[in-house]
Every structure is written in C-alpha cells, then in structure tokens.
C-alpha positions in Angstrom: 7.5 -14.2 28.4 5.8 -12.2 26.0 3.6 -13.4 23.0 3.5 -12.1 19.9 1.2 -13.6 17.4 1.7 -12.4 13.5 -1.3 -13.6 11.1 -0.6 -14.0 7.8 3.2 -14.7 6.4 2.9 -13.1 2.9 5.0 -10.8 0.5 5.9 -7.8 3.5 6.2 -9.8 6.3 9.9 -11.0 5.9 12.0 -7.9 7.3 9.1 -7.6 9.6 10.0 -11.3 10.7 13.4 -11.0 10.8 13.7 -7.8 12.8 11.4 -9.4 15.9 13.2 -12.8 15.6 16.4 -10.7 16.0 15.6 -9.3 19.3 13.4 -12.1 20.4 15.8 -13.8 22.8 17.8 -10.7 24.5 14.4 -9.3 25.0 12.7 -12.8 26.0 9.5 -12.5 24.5 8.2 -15.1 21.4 6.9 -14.9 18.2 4.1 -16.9 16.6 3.7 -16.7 12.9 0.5 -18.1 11.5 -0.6 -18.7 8.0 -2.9 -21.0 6.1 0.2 -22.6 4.8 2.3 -23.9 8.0 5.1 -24.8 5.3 5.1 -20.7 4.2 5.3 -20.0 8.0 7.8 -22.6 8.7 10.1 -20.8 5.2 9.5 -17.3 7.3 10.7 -18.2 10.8 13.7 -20.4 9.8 13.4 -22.8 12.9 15.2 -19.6 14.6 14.5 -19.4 18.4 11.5 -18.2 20.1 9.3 -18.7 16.9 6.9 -21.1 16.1 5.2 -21.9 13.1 1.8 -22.7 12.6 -1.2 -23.0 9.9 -3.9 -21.1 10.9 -7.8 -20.7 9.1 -9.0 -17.1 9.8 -12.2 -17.9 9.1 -11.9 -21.0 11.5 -13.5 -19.1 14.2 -12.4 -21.4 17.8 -9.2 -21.4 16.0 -8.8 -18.1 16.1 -9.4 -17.3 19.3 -7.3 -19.8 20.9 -4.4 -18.2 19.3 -5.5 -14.5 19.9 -6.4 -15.4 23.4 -3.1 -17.1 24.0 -1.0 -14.2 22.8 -0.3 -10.4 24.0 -0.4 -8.7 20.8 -1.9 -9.9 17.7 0.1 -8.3 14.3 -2.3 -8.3 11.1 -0.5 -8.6 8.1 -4.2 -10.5 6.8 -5.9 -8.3 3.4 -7.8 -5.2 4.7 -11.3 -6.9 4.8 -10.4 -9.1 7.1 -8.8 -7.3 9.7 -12.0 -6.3 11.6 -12.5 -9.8 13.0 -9.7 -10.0 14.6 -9.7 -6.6 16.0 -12.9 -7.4 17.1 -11.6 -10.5 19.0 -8.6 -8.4 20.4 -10.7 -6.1 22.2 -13.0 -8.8 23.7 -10.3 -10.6 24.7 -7.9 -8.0 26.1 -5.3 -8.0 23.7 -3.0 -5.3 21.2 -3.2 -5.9 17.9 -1.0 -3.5 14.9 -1.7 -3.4 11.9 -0.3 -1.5 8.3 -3.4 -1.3 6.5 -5.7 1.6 6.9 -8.4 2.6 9.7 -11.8 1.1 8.9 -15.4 3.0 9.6 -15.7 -0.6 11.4 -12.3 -0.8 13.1 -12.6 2.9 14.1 -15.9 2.3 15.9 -13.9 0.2 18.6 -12.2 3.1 19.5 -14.3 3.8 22.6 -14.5 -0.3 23.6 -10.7 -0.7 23.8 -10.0 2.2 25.7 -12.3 0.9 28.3 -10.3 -2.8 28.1 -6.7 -1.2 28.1 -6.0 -1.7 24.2 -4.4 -0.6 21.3 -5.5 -1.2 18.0 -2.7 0.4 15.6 -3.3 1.1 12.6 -1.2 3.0 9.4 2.0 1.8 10.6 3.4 0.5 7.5 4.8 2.5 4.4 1.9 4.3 2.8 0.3 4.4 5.5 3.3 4.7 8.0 6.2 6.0 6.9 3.9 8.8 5.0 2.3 9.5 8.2 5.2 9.5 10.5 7.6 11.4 8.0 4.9 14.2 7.2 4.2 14.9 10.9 7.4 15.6 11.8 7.8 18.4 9.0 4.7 19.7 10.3 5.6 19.6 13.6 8.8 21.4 12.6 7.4 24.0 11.1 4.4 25.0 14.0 7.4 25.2 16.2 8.6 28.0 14.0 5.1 29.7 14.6 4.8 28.7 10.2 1.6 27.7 8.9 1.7 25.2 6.4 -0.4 25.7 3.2 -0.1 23.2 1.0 0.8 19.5 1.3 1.0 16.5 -1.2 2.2 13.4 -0.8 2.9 11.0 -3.7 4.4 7.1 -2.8 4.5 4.5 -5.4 6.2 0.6 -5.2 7.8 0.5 -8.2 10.3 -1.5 -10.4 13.6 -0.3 -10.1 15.5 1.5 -13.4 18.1 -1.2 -13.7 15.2 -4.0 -13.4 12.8 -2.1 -15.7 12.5 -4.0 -18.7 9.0 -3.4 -20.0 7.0 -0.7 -21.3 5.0 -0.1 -18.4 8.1 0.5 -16.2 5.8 -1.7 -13.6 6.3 -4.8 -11.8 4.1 -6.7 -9.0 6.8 -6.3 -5.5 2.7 -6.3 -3.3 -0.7 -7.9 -3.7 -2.0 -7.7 -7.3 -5.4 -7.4 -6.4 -4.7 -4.2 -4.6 -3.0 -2.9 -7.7 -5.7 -3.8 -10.0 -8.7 -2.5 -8.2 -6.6 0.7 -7.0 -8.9 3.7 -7.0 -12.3 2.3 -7.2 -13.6 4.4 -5.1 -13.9 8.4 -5.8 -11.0 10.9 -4.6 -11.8 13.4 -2.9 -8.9 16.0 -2.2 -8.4 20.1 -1.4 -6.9 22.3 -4.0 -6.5 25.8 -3.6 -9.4 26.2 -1.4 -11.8 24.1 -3.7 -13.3 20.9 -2.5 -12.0 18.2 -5.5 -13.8 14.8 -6.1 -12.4 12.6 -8.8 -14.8 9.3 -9.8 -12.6 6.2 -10.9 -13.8 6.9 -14.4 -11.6 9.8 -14.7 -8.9 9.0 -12.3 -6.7 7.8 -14.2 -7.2 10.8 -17.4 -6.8 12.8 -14.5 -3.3 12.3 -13.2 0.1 14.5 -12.1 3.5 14.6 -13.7 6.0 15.4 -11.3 9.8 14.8 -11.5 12.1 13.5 -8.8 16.1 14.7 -9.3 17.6 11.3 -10.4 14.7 9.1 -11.3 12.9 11.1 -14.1 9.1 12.0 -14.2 6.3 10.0 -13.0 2.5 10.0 -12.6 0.7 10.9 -9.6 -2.7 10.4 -9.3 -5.2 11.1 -6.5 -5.9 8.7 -3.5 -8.5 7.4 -1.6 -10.2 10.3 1.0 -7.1 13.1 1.9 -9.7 15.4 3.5 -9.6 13.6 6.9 -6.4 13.4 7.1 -6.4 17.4 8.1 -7.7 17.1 11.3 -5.2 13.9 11.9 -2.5 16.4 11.0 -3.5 19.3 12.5 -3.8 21.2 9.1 -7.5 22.1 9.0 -7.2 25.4 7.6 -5.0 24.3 4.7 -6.0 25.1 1.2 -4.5 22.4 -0.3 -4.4 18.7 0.9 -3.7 15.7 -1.9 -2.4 12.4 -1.1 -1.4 10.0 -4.3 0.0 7.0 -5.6 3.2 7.4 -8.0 3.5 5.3 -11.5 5.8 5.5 -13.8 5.1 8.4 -16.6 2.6 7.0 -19.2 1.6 4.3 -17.1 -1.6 6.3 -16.2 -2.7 7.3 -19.5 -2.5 3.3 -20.6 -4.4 1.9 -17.3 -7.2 4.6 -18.5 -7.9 2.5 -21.3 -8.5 -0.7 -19.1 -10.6 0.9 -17.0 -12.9 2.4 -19.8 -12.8 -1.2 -21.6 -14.4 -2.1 -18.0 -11.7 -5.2 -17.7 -10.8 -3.5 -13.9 -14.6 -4.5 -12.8 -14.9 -6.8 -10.2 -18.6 -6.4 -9.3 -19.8 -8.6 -12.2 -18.8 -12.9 -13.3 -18.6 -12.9 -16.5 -19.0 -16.7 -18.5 -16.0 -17.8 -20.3 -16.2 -20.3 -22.5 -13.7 -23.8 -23.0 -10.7 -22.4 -24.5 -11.7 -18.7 -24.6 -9.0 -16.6 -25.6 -7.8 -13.4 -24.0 -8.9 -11.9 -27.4 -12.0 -13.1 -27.8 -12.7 -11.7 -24.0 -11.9 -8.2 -25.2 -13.4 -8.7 -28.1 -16.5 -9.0 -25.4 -16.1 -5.5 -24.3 -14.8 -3.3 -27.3 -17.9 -1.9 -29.3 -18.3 -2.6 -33.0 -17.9 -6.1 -35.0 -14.7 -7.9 -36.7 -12.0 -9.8 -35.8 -9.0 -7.5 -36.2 -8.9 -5.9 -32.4 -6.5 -4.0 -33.0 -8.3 -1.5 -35.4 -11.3 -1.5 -32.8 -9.2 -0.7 -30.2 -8.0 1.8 -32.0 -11.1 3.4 -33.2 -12.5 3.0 -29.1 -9.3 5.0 -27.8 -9.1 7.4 -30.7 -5.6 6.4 -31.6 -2.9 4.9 -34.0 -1.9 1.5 -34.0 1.5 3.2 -33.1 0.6 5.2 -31.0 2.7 4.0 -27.3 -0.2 3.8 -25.5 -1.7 0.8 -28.0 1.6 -0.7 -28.0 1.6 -0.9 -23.8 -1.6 -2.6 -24.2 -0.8 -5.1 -27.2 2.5 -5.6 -24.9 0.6 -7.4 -22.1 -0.9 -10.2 -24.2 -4.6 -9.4 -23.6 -5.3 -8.9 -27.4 -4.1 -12.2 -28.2 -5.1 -16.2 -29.2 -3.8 -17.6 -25.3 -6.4 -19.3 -23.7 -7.6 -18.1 -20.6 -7.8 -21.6 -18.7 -10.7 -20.1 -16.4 -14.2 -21.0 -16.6 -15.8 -17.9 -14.8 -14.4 -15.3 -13.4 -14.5 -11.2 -13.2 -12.9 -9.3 -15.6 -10.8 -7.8 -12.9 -9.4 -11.3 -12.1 -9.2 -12.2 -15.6 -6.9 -9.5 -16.3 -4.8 -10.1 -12.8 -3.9 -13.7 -14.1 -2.9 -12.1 -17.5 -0.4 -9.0 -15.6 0.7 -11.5 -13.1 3.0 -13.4 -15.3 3.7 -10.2 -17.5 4.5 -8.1 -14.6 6.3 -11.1 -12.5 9.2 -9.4 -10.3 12.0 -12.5 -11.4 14.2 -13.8 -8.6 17.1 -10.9 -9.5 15.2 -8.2 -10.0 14.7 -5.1 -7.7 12.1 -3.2 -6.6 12.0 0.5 -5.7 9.8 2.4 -3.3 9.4 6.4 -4.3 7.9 9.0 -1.7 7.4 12.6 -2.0 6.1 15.1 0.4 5.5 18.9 -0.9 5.0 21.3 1.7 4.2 25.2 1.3 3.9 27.4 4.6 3.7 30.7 5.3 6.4 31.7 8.4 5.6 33.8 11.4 7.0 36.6 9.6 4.6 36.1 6.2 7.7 34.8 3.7 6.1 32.2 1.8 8.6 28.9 1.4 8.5 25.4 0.4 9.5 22.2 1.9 10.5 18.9 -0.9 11.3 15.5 1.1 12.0 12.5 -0.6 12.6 9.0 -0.4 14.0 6.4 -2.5 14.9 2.6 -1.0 16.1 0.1 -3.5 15.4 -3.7 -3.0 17.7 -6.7 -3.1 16.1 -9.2 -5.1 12.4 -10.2 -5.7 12.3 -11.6 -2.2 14.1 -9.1 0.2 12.1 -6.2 -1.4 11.9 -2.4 -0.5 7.9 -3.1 -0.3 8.6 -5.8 2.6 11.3 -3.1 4.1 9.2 -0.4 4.2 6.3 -2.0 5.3 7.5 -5.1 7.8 9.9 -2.7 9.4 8.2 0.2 10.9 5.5 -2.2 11.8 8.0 -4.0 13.8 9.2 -1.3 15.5 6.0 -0.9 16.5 5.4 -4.2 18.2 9.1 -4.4 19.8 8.3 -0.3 21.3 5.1 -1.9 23.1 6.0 -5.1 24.0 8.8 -3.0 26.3 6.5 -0.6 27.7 7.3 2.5 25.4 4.3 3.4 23.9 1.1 4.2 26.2 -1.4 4.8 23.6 -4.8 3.0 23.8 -7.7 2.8 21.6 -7.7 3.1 18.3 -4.6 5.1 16.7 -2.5 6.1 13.7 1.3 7.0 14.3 1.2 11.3 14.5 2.2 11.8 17.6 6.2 12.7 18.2 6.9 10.0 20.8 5.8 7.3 18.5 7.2 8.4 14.9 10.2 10.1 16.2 12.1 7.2 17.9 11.0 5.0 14.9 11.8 7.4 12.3 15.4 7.3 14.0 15.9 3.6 13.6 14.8 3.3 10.4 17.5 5.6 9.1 19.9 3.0 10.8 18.3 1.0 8.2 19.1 3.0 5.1 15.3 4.3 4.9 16.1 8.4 4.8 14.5 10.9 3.7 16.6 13.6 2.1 15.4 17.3 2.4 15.3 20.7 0.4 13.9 23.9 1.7 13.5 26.9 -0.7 
C-alpha cells in the first residue's frame, strides 16, 4: 500500500484532504497528515479510513525523517521557507514530494540530484501558482497549434471576499495566511511591456497599480507580481513583448495599502520596543512625521489629503489610529499591524470567499490578423471553512498526488505543471468540480 504523507494541516489543506481520503480505499493507498497540532490533524482526517493523524515538529530533525522515509510521497502544505528541508530529505531518501508554493533558487538546484534518484519535486501546483499555470498553457498551446503567435499575456488572480460577504471598506477579508498578505510584494517586480524591460520597487508598487473590470464583478486593482520574466521561457513565449503576472484587490484597495507601506508599518526587517499599554495610536504616532496628538491631521498632512477623503477613512476604519492597546511587548511593525487586520479582516463562520483569475492574451495568427483571448475565473466559497482558497489550492494539488501515486505522471526532477499530459487531465476534473474557466475571443 501506498504512503502518502501531507505536512502541515492548515487553511487549504481541507478539500485537498477530503479529495485523497475519498479515493483512499478503492485505490488502497494511505494518507498521513502531520501537523504540530495532532488535535488540528485529527479535525482534518475525521477518523475516516486509511488516514492517520499525527503531531509532527519540522524542525525536529529524526522526526522528520522517520516520517519522510516511511512514506512514498511527501505533500508540503508547510510556509515557503520551509519547504527546502524537506525537499532536501525527499531526494536523499528517494521519495516524491508536491508542493503549491513556488520553485526556490534552493529547491531548483536539486533539479539535477533527483533525476539521478528517480524523483519528482512538484512545484506550482496549487492556484496561483497552478491553476494559472495550467489554464494559461493550454491557451498557448491552442493557439501554436494554429501556427498564432501570442503577443501579449497578463494574468491577474486575487483571493478575495465575496460581494454578498463584503461588508467593509476595503472589500478584503483574510480566506489564506496573513503574513503572506501583509508582506506581499516586498521584493521588486520586474515585468515586460511593450518591448520594455519594467522593474517596480515595493515603494511604488502599490501607487503603481491596474484597474481592470471583470463583466459581473465590477473593477478591481491589479498590481505587479513577483519576477514574470522567467516565466517566458517556462511558456514558451520568449519573443513576447509583453509578459505581467499580478495579484487582483478590490478597486481602491491599492491606493490605501500605499499609505501603509510609506508609514513603513508593512516592515518586518526591524523590532520595534513597545511599551506597557502602548496604543495602536501612539505606535503610529511613532512613524508619522511632525508633533501633536491629533493623528488624524498628521496623517492627513503626510498623505496630502482630507480627513474625508475615502482613502483616510479606509485607514481610520481598521482601528490603527486609535487608544486600543497593543498587548505586545516587541514586535515588527509588520506583525503589529497583522494582529490589528486579523480581527478587522476576520472571514466569520458564514461568510464566503471568492477567488478571481484573469488571463489576457493578444496573438498574431498565421495569416497576420491580430486577436485577443479574455479567460476568466470566478469560484465562490461556502463558508469561512470550506473556502474557494482551500478549493483551488488543495484540489489540483490533489490531483496531483492521486495522478502519481497510479503511475500517470512520469516526470522527474524538479517541475512545474506546463506540459499537456499533466494540466490537461487535471484541468478536466476540476471542471467536474465547478472550477471553469469561461472564454471570449475577439
């Protein structure tokens, strides 16, 4: 029988759980979910058959191993510093492990040492990155078939709050880790536009953003992510002239974050001392410029706008202005600012979450007409626990794991999911599952 070991049992591992535990018997293999909390496993796996639950310390090294060494494919669902250990251990012991989260410089240096031990180490197999991937290639695909060349692609995906669960002015609530959220973008874009190399420092990212409208949903902002210019060789688009990938908020929700990230309460390079019974105020007070006790007219006078003004009401909305005590004794002003979002941006038990994609493709055809290609995708969540962040993340993962623990997928080495046999089979199930994209070609 088959082992399948999953490490970590967090927000997106639920569908991801489910969907193994669902085949797990017919298809006689056994899953293993380990977290630091044995009870939070225990929750995950619901005593169903061929699952166990355990606690498990990454960072208790002999630990570790045992498990990775008893198993036949490790899945990562562990934050993205922390998935290079294990890899590491997967190769030296012989074993598969998948993964959502993107391909490290470190990870992607094993490439050559798991061919030679028979491994795969798959990465980007979750929403963005995953379903962006595996969607995106196959319009590509499509379209070199065609003889087309494609000149243009951008790809926006946000996890977002849905309309009818949208109740605050930043149209934003937590459904994934908050950390992630808060220190998005802190390190420089860099992106292809119209033939022009593009690099965008985290100081302006944010002024920098997109407005683009989705039929249905409204507008929202779109601003630049991480590195797009590798991903043209990894699509086979190296002569494009323009190549952005993005993260979607809703609109206006850039142009407030901006103001965070200028007041420098998104760094977490520096501990700042906070003293018994230090107010959120008084912390800000910290880092506006200027002397006096009424914030709000030094925010104002730092931002260059009206106490009226919709942006200054976001950020007096959040609390982070005001006399509530901190309750934390050091801490960055990154984390400081988490604790304070966390409750304001809490996804309650009823509310729904909503995950947004967009591709934008331009090609030219064999004959020289110039067209463009709009897909889109819009899942809805349940509830605060079955979320379309979990969905869209646990289930193409899953997929994933079920696909090679039958034989399907021959890959070794380190990989991403663009090639047709792996996204195409997987794109085909996951429309069973009510995650479509929907298509307009002009």
């Amino acid at each position: 029988m088959k082992k399948v070991l999953l490490i970590g049992a967090g927000k997106s591992s639920g569908y991801l759980i489910d969907y193994l535990l669902q085949h797990a018997v017919a298809e006689q293999y056994e899953l293993t979910v380990a977290d630091l909390s044995a009870e939070a496993a225990l929750i995950k796996t619901k005593g169903l058959p061929n699952s166990r639950a355990i606690a498990l310390d990454i960072n208790n090294q002999k630990q570790s191993i045992q498990q990775i060494e008893a198993a036949d494919i490790v899945i990562s669902m562990l934050p993205a510093s922390m998935h290079f250990p294990v890899a590491k251990a997967c190769v030296e012991l012989g074993k598969h492990m998948i993964t959502a989260s993107y391909v490290s410089p470190e990870i992607a240096g094993l490439h050559e040492e798991a061919l030679k031990r028979d491994v795969l180490l798959l990465n980007e197999i979750g929403l963005d990155p995953g379903i962006d991937h595996m969607s995106a290639m196959k319009i590509i695909h499509e379209i070199k078939a065609k003889g087309g060349t494609v000149t243009s692609f951008k790809s926006f995906c946000g996890g977002l709050v849905a309309p009818e669960s949208n109740n605050n002015p930043w149209g934003y609530k937590f459904s994934w880790n908050p950390r992630n959220v808060i220190l998005a973008g802190q390190s420089t874009a860099k992106f292809l536009l119209n033939g022009s190399y593009q690099y965008l420092p985290y100081h302006r990212l944010f002024a920098s953003s997109e407005v683009i409208n989705i039929e249905g949903y409204g507008k929202f902002d779109a601003y630049a992510n991480r590195d797009s210019l590798g991903y043209r060789k990894l699509y086979g688009i190296e002569n494009i002239e323009t190549m952005l990938r993005g993260t979607l908020r809703q609109h206006h929700f850039c142009e407030a974050w901006q103001v965070f990230v200028l007041l420098g309460l998104t760094d977490d390079s520096i501990s700042v001392e906070l003293e018994e019974h230090c107010t959120y105020g008084k912390f800000v007070s910290s880092f506006l410029p200027g002397i006096g006790s009424n914030l709000l007219q030094r925010l104002c006078a730092f931002t260059g706008r009206e106490s009226e003004d919709s942006v200054i009401k976001m950020i007096e909305w959040t609390g982070i202005l005001s006399d509530e005590p901190i309750g934390l004794q050091q801490a960055t002003p990154a984390r400081v600012l988490q604790q304070l979002l966390e409750k304001k941006w809490l996804l309650e038990p009823h509310d729904k979450d909503m995950v947004v994609m967009q591709h934008m493709f331009n090609y030219r055809s064999a004959s020289g007409s110039q067209h463009r290609i709009t897909s889109t995708l819009v899942v809805t969540g349940e509830d605060s626990i079955k979320t379309a962040m979990a969905k869209t993340v646990g289930l193409p993962l899953a997929m994933a794991v079920r696909r090679l623990i039958n034989g399907s997928i021959h890959l070794r080495g380190v990989q991403i999911p663009v090639m047709p046999d792996l996204y195409l089979p997987i794109l085909e199930e996951l429309a069973g599952y009510g995650i479509v994209f929907e298509e307009t070609e002009n």
